[in-house]
N, C-alpha and C positions, 0 to 999 in steps of 0.2 A: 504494500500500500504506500503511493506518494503521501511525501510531506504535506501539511496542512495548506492551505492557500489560505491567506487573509478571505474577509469576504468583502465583497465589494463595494466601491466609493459610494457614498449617496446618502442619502432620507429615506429612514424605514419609517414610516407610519405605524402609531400602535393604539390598539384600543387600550385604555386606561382608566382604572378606578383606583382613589384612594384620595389620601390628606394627610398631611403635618401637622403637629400641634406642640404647644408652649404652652407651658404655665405661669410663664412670667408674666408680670405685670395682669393679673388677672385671667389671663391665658387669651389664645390666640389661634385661628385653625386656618389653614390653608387646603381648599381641595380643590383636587386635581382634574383637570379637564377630561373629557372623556375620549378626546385623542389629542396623541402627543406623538413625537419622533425622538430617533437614535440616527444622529449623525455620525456616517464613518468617514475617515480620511485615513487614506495612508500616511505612514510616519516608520522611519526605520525599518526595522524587523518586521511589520507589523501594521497595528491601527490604533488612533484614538478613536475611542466610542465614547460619543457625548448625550446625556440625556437630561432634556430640560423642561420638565411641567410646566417650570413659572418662571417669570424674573426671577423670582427671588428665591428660586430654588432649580442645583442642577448638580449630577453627579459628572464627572469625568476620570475617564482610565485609558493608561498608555498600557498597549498589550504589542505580545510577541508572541510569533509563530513558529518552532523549533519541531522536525520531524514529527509525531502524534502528538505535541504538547501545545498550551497557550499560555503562556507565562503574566502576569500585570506587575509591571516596574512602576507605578506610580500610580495614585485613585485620590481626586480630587469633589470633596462632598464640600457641598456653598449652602447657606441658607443665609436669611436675611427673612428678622420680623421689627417689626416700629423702627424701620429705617436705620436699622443695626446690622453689620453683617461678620457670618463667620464663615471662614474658609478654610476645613484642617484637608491638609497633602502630608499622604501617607506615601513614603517610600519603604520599597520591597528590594532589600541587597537580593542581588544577587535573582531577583525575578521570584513571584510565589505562583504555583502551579494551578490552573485554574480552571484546566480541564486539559486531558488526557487521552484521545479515544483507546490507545493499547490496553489500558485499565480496565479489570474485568469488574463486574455487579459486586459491587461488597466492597471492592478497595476502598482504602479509607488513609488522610496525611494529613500535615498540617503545616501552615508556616505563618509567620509576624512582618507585620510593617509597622514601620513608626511613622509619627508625625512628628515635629519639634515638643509638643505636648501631650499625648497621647500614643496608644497603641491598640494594635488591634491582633489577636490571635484565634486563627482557624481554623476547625476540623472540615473536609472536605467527606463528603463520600459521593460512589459511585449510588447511585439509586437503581438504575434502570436503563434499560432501552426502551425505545417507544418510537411507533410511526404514526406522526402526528398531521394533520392537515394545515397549509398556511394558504389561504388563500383559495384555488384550486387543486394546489400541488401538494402532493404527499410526501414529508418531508421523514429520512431520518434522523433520528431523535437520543438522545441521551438526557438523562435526567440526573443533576446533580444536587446535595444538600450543603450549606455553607453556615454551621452552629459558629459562631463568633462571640468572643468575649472583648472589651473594648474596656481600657483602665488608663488613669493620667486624670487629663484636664476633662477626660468627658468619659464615663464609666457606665456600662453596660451589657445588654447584648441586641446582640443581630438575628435574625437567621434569613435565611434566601434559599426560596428552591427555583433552578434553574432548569429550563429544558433548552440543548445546545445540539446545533446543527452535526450532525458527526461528521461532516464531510469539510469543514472548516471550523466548528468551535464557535460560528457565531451564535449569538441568542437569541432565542426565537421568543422565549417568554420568561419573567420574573413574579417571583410572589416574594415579600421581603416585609419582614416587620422587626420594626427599632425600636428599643427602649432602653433611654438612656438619663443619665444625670448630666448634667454639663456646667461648665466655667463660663460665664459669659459677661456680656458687657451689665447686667442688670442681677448681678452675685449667679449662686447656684440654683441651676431651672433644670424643670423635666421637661423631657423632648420624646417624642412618639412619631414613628412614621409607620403607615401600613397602605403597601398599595400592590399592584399587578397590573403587569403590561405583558403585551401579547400582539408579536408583529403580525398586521394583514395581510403584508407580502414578502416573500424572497428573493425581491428585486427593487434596488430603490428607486426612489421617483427621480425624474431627471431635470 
């Protein structure tokens, strides 16, 4: 089996449900539109995949493509509520593994990034295979879970389950819920995200 290919440049379209919330300052909720996009762009090895709900909220990740691996060298989460904004970037020495296809159903690893105040540590596993539909087209599927503990200036956990293209590693859908304490401009606040995206197509828009 060839090497991974990136997956390619464009605008995925994704149907989307979900919100952010704050308790500071009496609290504060943001919900998310009912579609949204994942911008890819080539970069290096690889791609940045950028995903942005709202102004004031977007993740971004530098990823690498190595023989059946996907590696993310850096993940950049922004929020911004009452015109306050935080931006932690997380670096991954050395690349953390983020999906696998040689990996059989059960494998299971883990790796850490830092940010300048924070960290974030993961168990990965294999979940599944699955041929799933995008669109018209029936895609091959891998299912992975992503249990994350997050400690520093913002303390918590994650978890993410992914369903990833096998033939590239890209993602086709996310289910992700966050619950965290944090350091912020207004002392220490809870922060909650829970949302799902789920691309329309396997080809972006042009």
């Amino acid at each position: 089996m060839s090497s991974l290919p990136p997956p390619r440049e464009g605008v995925y379209p994704q149907r989307t449900e979900g919100y952010e919330y704050t308790d500071a300052l009496g609290g504060s909720r943001h919900d998310y539109p009912p579609e949204t996009s994942v911008i890819v762009r080539r970069s290096g090895c690889g791609v940045v995949e950028r995903w942005q709900p709202l102004a004031e909220r977007y993740d971004e990740s530098e990823l690498c493509s190595q023989g059946d691996t996907v590696s993310i060298f850096v993940f950049r989460k922004y929020n911004e509520f009452f015109q306050r904004s935080q931006l932690l970037v997380y670096n991954c020495p050395g690349g953390a593994k983020v999906f696998d296809r040689s990996e059989p159903i059960g494998a299971t690893w883990s790796w850490r990034c830092n940010s300048e105040s924070a960290q974030i540590d993961s168990n990965v596993t294999v979940v599944g295979h699955e041929t799933v539909s995008v669109g018209r087209q029936a895609v091959e599927a891998v299912r992975m879970r992503y249990d994350s503990t997050i400690t520093g200036s913002t303390r918590g956990t994650q978890l993410q389950e992914r369903l990833l293209e096998r033939n590239t590693g890209y993602v086709i859908s996310v289910q992700a819920d966050v619950t965290v304490r944090t350091d912020s401009p207004f002392g220490e606040v809870g922060y909650e995200e829970h949302f799902a995206i789920e691309s329309k197509s396997m080809k972006p828009r042009t």
